[in-house]
N, C-alpha and C positions, 0 to 999 in steps of 0.2 A: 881510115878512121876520120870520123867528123871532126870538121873546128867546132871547138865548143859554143861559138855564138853565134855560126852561118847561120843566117835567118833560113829558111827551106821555102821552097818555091813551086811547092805544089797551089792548086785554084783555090780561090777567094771562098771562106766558109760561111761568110753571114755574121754580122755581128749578135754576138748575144747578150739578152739584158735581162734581168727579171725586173717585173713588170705583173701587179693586181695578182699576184696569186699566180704568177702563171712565168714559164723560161721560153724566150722567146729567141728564135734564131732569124735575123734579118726579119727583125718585125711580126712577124709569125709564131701561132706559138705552135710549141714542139713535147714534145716525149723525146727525152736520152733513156735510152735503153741501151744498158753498158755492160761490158763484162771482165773481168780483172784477171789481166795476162801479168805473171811476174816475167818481164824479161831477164829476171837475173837469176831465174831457175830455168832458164830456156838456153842452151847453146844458139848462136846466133843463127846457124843456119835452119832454125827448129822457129824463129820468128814468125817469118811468112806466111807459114803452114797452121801455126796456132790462130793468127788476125785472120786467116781466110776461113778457116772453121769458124771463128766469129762472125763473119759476114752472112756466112751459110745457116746460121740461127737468127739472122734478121738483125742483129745489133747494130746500134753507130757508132758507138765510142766505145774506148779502151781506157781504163782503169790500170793503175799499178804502182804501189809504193815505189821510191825512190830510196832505197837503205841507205846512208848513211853510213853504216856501219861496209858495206859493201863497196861504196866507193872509196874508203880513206885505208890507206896503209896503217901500219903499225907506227909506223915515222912520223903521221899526222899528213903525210901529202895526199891530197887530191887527185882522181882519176874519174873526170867525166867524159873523158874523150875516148875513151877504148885504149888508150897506150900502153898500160899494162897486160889488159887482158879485153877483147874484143866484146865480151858481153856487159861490159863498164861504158859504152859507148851511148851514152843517153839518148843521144842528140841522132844517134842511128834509130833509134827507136822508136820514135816521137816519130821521123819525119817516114818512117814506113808506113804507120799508120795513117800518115796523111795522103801516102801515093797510093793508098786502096783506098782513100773514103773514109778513113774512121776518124773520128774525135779523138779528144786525150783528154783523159782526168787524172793531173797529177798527184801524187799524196807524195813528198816529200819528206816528210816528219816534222821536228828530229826524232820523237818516237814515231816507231811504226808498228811494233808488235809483232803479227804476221808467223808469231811464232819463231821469230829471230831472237839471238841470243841477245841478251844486255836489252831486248825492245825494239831493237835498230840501231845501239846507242855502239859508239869505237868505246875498245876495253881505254883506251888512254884516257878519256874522258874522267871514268869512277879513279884509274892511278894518279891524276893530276889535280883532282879538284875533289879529295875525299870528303872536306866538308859541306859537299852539296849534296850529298847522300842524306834524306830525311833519317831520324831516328824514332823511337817508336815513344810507346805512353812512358817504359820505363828508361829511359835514354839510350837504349842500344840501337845499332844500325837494323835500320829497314828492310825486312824479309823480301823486297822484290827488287828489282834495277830502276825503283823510284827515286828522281832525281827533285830539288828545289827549282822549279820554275825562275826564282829571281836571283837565284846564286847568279853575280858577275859572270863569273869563271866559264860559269855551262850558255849563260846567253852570250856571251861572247862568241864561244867556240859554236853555238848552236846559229849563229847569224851568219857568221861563215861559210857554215856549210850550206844555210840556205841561198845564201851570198851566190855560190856557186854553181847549185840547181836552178836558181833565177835566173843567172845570164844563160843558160840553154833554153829558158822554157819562152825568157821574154820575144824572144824573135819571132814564135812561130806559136803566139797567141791567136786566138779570134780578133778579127774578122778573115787575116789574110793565112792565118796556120790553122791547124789541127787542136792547138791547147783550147778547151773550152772550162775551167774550173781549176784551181789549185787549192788542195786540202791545208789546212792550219794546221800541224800537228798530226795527235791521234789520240779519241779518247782520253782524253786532258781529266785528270781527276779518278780515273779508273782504278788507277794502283794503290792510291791512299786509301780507294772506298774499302776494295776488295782484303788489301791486308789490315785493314783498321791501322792503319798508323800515317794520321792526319800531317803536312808542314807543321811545323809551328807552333808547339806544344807548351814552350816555354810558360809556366806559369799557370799550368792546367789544375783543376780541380774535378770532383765528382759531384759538379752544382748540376740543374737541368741548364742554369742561366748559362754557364762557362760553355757548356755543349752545345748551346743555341746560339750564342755571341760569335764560337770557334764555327761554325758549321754557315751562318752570314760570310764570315771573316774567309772562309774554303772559297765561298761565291764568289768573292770581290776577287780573291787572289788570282784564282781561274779567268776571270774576264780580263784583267788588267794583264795578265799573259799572254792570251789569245790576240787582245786588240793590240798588245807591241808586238806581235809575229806578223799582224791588220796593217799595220804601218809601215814594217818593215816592208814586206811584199809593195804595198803604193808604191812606197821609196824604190824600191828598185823593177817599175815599171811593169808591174803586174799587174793588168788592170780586168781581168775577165771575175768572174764570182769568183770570190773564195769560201771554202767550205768547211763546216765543223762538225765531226762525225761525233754522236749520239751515242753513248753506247748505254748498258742494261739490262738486259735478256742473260737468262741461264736457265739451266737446267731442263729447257723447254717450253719456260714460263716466261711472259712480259711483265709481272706486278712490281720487281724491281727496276722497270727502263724508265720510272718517270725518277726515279734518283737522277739518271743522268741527265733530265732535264732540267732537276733543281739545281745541278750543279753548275751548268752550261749557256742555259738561256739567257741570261744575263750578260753573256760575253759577243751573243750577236742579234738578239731581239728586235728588230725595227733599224737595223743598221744597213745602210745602203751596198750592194754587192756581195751580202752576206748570206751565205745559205746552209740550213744546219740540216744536216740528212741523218735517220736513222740509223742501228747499226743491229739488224734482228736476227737471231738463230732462235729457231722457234722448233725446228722439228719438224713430226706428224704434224698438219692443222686438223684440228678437231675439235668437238666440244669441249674439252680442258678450254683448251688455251686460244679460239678463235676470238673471243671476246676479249682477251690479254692483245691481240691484234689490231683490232679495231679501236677499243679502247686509248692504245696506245700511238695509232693516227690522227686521232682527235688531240689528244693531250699537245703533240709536234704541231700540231697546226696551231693550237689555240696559244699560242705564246710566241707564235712570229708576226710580224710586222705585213702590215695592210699590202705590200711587193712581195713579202716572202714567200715562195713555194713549197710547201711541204716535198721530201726526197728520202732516199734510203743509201747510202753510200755504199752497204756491207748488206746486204740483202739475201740469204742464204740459198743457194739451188746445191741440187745434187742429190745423194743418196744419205746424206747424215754420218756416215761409217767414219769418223775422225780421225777415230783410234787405231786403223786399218784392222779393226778386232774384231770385226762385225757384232759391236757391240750395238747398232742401232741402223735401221735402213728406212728410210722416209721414200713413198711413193711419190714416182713424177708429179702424178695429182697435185702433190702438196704443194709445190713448187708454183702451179698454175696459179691454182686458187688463192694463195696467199698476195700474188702477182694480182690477180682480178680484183679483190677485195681493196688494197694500197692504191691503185691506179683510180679507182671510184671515187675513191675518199680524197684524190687529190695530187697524188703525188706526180710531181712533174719528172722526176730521175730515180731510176731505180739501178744500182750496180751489183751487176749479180755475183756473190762474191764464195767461192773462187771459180770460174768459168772453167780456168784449165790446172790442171797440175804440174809437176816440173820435177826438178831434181834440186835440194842444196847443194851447191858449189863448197869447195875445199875453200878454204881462205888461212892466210897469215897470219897466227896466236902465238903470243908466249906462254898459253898457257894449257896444261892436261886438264880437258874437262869430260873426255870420253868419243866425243864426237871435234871431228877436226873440220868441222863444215859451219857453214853461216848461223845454222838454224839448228832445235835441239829435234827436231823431228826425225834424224836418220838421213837416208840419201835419200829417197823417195818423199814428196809431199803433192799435198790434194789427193789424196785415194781418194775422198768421196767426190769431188769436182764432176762437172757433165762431161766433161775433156781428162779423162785418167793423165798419168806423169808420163803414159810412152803415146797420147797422144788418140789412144783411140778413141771413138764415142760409146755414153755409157745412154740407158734407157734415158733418164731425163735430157739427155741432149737434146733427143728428137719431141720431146714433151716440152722443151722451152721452145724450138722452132717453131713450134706447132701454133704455140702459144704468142710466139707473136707475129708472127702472122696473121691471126686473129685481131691483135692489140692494135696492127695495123691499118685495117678495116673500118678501125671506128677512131683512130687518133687525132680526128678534127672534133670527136664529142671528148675525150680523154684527155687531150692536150689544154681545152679551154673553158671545161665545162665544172661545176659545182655539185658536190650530194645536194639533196633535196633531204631536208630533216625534216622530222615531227617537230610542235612544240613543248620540245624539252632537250633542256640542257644538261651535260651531264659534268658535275663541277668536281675543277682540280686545286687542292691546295698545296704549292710547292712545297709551303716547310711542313707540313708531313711528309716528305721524304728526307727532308733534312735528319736524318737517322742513319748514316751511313760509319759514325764513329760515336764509340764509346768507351769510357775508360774504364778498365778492369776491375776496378774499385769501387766504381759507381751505379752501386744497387738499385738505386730512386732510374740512374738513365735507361740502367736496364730493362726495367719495368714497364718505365714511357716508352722504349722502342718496342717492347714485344707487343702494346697495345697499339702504335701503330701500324706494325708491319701485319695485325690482325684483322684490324679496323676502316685503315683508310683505302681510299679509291677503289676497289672492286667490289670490296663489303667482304666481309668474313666469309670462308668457303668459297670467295668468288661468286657470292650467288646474284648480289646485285647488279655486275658484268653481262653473266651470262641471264639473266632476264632480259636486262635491254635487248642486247645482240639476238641471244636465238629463239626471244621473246616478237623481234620484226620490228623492233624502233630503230631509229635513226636520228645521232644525232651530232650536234659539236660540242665539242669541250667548251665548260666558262671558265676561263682565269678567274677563281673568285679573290685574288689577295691584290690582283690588278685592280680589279673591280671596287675590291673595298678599301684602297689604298693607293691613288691614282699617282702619286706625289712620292713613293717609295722609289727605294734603286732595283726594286721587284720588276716595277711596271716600268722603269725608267724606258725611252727609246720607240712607246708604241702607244698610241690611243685603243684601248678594246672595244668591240663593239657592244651594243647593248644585250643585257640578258636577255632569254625567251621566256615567259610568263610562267614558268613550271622548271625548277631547279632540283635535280639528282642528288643529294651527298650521302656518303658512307665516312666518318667520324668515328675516330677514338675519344676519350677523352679532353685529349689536347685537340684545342682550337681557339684562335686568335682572336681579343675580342674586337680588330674592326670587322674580322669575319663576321663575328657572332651579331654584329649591328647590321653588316648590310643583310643578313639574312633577315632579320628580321625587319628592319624597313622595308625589304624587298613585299615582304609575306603582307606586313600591314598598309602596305599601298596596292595590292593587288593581286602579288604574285603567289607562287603557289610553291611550296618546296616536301618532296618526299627525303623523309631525314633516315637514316639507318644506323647503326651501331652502338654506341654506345652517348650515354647523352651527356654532352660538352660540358666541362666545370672544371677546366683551369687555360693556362694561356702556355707558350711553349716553354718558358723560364720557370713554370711551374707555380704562379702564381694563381690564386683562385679566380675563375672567371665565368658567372653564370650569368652572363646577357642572355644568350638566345633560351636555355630553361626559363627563365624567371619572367620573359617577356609571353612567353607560350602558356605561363601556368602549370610547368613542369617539374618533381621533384624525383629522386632515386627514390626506390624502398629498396634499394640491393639487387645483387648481381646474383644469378644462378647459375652455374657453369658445370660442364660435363666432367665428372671428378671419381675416382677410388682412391680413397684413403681411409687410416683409421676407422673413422665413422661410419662407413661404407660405400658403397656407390650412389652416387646420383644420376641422371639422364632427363636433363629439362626437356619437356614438352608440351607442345604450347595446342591449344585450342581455341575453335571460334569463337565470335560475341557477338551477338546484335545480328545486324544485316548483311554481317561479314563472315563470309561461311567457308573455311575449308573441306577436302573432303575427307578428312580424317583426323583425328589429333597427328601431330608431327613432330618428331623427335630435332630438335635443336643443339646446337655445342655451347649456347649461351643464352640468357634471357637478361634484358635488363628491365629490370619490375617496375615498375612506377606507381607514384601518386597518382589517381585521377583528379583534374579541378574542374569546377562544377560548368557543366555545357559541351564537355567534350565525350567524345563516340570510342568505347571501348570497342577495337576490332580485334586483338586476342588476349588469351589469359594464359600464362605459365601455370600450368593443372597442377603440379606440388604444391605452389601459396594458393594458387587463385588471385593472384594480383597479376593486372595489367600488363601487357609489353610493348601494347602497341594500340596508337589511339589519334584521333583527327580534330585536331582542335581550330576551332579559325580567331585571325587575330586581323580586325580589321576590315580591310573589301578582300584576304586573302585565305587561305587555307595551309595548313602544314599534318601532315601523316610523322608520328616519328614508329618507327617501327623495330624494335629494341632486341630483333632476333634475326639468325639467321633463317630467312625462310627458303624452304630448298627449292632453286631455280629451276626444279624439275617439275611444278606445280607453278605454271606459265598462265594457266587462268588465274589465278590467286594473285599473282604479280599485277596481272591485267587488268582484274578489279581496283588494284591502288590505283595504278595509273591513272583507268578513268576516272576516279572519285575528285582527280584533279582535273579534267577536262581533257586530258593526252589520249589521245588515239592515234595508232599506226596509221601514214598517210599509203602503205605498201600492207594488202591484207594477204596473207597465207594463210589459203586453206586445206590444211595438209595432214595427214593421215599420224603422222608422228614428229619429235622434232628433228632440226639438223639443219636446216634449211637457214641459207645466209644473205639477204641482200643487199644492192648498194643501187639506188636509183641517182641514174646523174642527168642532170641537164645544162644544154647548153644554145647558144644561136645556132649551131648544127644538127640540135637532135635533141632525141631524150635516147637513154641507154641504161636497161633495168639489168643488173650484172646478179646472177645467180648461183651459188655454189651451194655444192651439198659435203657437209663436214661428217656427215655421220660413214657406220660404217655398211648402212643397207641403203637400198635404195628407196625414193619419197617420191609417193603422188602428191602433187598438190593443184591448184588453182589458185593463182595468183592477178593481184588487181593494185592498180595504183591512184588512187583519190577514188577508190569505186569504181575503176572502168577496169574489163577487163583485156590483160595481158597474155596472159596466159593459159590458154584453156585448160583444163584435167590433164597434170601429164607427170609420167614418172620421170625424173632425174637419178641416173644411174647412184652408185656407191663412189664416192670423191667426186663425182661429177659437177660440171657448170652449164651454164647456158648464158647466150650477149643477145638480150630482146628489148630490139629497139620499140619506141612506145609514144 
């Protein structure tokens, strides 16, 4: 058994720093390419054989919660040294992966999830400190193992334990150990979103203002948690990055992952040694959801700090099967491409999560809950992982070696290099996601969340997404509330950089009005904004607020929406105007009609009134499109015409036979690197060129296929 604080004396690692966007080890910058071994579903002699399988897919570092709940007895004592039971032995762990070569990324908690009972949390914790258990909108106890962040009682007992995982990890940090990264927690804010039952309810009403004041108030509370866990770690000699895992994604979709950037960003944005990693289960990649991907790269980037590295902590491989129910099986492809597309875009670490499977371990309870093991999954966990639970390799094992291998090849253009975007930015505003709680009672909040979770950032149907994406643009996210609001605890911790002369948004109703200013100073000084959804006319508290209408010379005449009732059916559909031609009238799920004022370019009409939904008015030296329908992203010319009527052209041309087709052109002082996937499910001729030159001759890319053409 290890002493729990023997520093390990395997060779000198490199110090690591981030540094401009980039993780640099001994001054160099690098790709972590990692994989998540639980040692505490591994019998120990079952170690070796898993980290060598990792070695043998090309990875460097080892990922792996640290339970909490798995090291403490029932009695509250401590076991990191293996003395109870030999696969408790941390510090055995840690320093194995250093005597093959591999890094350590620890995640410690005190939550950890992982599909552990309680979250990772000891049952003594919820026995000793019942009232740090959140209660819900009606005062009863919280449907999940959701604890209060600032109860005394739980920071107390939650410093301790960290207390204790620190002195194992401090010793054998970078530069001279294997630790490169210690996680803060996990998914901080997750359990309130998902069960609706926010901290702190005390005094709640069914205002929008209450739900907007309490959903700020969630922000502050989550940061001011994360940076005393920030502290604590300093304080006890932690000094490599520490990391804050992202979470958001479900059911195969990314349109809910920037919730967990509203909730999150704030607690490390521009903060020195802080790095916030995605957390994606995505599934198939495909046209659904490839643009929920990429989309959702941009958003992670555009909200850290001029050092920050965009990362992925929880990065899904394997075959999807969760349930062992074969209720879902994701081709290796997917795994690839999802990997090529994130690495383009920037990402310095990706942990492929879960690499290997294992067994739960029995453990010590007082109590009958069905299963007498750590975790509620049964004995067996990770069916779907590349590495099954008895350790064989499954199809994407040999589809992630393959794959980076490849990654390998080009990791002096990957490690240091930047996407190349068009001019156009595609804008994100946090508190449109600030919609994650609502009171049961409150009809008006109900209403304002269904119109944003319709409305904002992909656009309705996802159409505005998927044009950019499998349209062939390329771009970054603008913090537009940074932007418009330099001086908030929004933007606190980061200067953002300037916008690009042609600004994206998808809007519900609700929009803020410094938003609605700087959009429109933007517009009347030069720039150029294509608007979508619905058109702005209140603020998030529900106050009336038509800056950006009233500056444009825009009015509602009403909404038409796809409806049976009563009166009968309806099916909005909208048709050409003027110069702006689709090739057929097009059925929509929504129109917002408009006033036209006098100078501006009717480009469609909802054919039931005949009134307007979509039109080009210019305000200034600038231009603005708002376009008040869903127009279906499967009419990629039609999109194209807006685009350019604002001056945006693809700096990356595909000329391609049908769509699917995805790119990511990166450059850097090592190279250029044009990264190609195909998301569909047949295969695509195309021709492809970058600023007009060509890359690519006529060539078909298989069905999930990619291609790495340097340029």
């Amino acid at each position: 058994m290890s002493a729990p604080a023997e520093p390990s004396t395997h060779a000198r690692y490199g110090e690591i720093a981030l540094r401009s966007g980039r993780i640099e080890i001994a001054a160099k910058p690098a790709l972590l390419l990692s994989g998540e071994v639980h040692y505490f579903r591994l019998r120990r002699d079952e170690w070796a054989g898993r980290l060598a399988q990792a070695k043998d897919a090309g990875l460097d570092t080892i990922a792996s919660y640290i339970p909490w709940i798995w090291h403490e007895s029932p009695d509250g004592e401590l076991d990191l040294s293996g003395r109870t039971c030999p696969e408790r032995d941390l510090a055995a762990f840690v320093d194995l992966c250093g005597s093959l070569g591999l890094r350590f990324l620890a995640r410690p908690g005190p939550f950890v999830m992982a599909e552990l009972k309680n979250e990772g949390i000891p049952d003594r914790i919820y026995r000793e400190y019942p009232d740090a258990r959140p209660t819900g909108w009606d005062g009863g106890p919280a449907r999940t193992e959701d604890l209060d962040y600032h109860h005394p009682g739980f920071l107390a007992e939650a410093e301790r334990w960290l207390g204790a995982a620190f002195d194992i990890l401090a010793p054998r940090q970078s530069p001279d150990g294997p630790v490169v990264g210690v996680q803060l927690d996990n998914e901080v804010g997750m359990l309130a979103w998902v069960s609706n039952t926010p901290h702190h309810t005390e005094g709640a009403t069914a205002t929008l203002a209450f739900h907007h004041e309490h959903g700020l108030g969630s922000r502050d509370d989550f940061a001011r948690y994360l940076q005393r866990l920030e502290s604590f770690a300093r304080e006890r000699g932690i000094a490599v990055p520490l990391l804050v895992n992202v979470h958001g994604t479900g059911g195969g979709r990314g349109t809910t992952f920037p919730i967990g950037i509203s909730q999150l960003a704030p607690a490390y944005r521009g903060r020195a040694g802080l790095l916030a990693g995605s957390d994606y289960y995505l599934g198939e990649l495909t046209v659904q959801n490839v643009a929920d991907l990429y989309l959702c790269n941009a958003i992670l980037a555009c909200v850290n700090g001029p050092d920050q590295p965009a990362s992925s902590l929880e990065f899904e491989v394997g075959t999807g099967d969760y349930g062992d129910n074969l209720d879902a099986l994701s081709s290796p492809e997917s795994g690839v491409n999802k990997t090529l597309l994130t690495l383009g875009q920037g990402n310095r670490l990706i942990n492929y999560y879960l690499l290997t499977g294992g067994r739960n371990p029995v453990v010590e309870s007082d109590r009958n809950d069905g299963i007498p093991r750590i975790a509620f999954t049964g004995e067996r966990h990770g069916f779907a992982a590349p590495i099954d639970p008895e350790g064989r390799k499954t199809p994407a094992f040999d589809a992630l070696a393959d794959l980076i291998g490849e990654v390998r090849t080009y990791e002096p253009i990957l490690a240091a290099g930047r996407q190349l975007t068009d001019e156009l930015g595609y804008a994100f505003v946090a508190d449109h996601y600030l919609s994650e709680y609502v009171e049961p009672a409150a009809t008006a909040r109900r209403e304002q969340v269904d119109d944003l979770e319709r409305h904002r950032g992909f656009g309705a149907r996802d159409a505005l997404g998927r044009a950019i994406v499998l349209g062939g643009y390329h771009v970054d996210a603008v913090d537009l509330q940074a932007l418009a609001d330099p001086d908030s605890a929004w933007a606190a911790g980061t200067t953002v950089p300037a916008a690009p002369r042609t600004i994206v948004l998808s809007t519900p109703r609700t929009l803020g009005p410094k938003v609605q200013q700087w959009l429109v100073d933007h517009v009347r000084g030069g720039g150029n904004l294509l608007l979508t959804g619905m058109l702005p006319d209140r603020d998030h508290d529900g106050t009336p607020c038509t800056i950006l209408a009233d500056a444009f010379g825009l009015s509602s005449a009403g909404v038409r929406v796809d409806r049976r009732d009563e009166s009968g059916p309806y099916w909005p559909t909208i048709t050409g105007s003027g110069s702006f031609g689709i090739d057929a009238d097009l059925r929509v799920s929504s129109a917002q009609l408009l006033q036209a004022p006098d100078g501006a370019e009717v480009l469609l009409r909802e054919a039931g009134s005949g009134l307007p939904c979509a039109m080009q008015v210019q305000l200034g030296a600038g231009s603005v499109i708002f376009l008040g329908c869903d127009l279906p992203a499967a009419h990629l010319d039609s999109w194209r015409d807006l685009f350019s009527r604002l001056d945006v052209r693809p700096r990356v041309g595909i000329d391609a036979d049908r769509p699917g087709l995805v790119t990511v052109p990166v450059t850097s002082e090592h190279g250029n690197l044009l990264i190609v996937v195909n998301v569909a499910p047949y295969p695509i001729t195309a021709l492809i060129s970058v600023d007009e030159q060509e890359v690519q001759p006529s060539t078909t890319f298989p069905a999930r296929g990619h291609a790495l053409l340097p340029f």
